[in-house]
N, C-alpha and C positions, 0 to 999 in steps of 0.2 A: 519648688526648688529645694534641693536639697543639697548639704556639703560634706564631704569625705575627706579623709587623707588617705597618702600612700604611697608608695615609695616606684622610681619609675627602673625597673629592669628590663634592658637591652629596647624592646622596643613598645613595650608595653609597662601600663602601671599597675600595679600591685594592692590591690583593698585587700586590709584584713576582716573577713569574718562579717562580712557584707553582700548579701544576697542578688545582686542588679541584673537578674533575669528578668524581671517585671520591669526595666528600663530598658529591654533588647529595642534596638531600631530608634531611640530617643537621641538627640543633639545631645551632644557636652560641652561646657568651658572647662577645660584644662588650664589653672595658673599655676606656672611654675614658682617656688619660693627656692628661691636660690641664688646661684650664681648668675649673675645679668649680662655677664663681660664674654658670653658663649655667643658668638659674631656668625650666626649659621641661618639668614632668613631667605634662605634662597630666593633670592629675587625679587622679592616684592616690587612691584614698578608700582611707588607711590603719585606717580607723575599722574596718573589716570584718576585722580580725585582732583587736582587741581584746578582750576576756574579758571576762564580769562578773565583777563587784568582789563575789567572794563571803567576803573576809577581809582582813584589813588587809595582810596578805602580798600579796594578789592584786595591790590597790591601789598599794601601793607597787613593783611591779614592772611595773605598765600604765605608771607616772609616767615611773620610769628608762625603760621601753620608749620611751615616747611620746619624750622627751626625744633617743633614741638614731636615731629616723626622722627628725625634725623636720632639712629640710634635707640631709638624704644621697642624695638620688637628682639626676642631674641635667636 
């Protein structure tokens, strides 16, 4: 693992002085440090991770879940 910075233009990000042809074709995490209040996650349907409510334990812990999605992606 390794960690970079860099700045994001139009629709791509920007490394300086950083070689990642030897990472062609490898997975990325992209964290943005920024602004959080950009409301753009096109759709995500969190509904498809939820469980049925098959005991009030269950329930109360879809609640806290839900509560802990609500708003965290940007």
């Amino acid at each position: 693992m390794s960690a970079y910075t860099g700045v994001i233009k139009e629709n791509s990000i920007s490394l300086d002085k950083i070689d990642l042809k030897k990472y062609d074709g490898k997975k990325v995490l992209v964290i943005i440090d920024g602004d959080n209040n950009i409301n753009d996650n096109k759709g995500i349907d969190l509904t498809q991770f939820i469980l049925p409510e098959t005991s009030d334990r269950a329930r109360d812990v879809e609640l806290y879940m839900g509560e802990m999605r609500n708003n965290d992606r940007i």
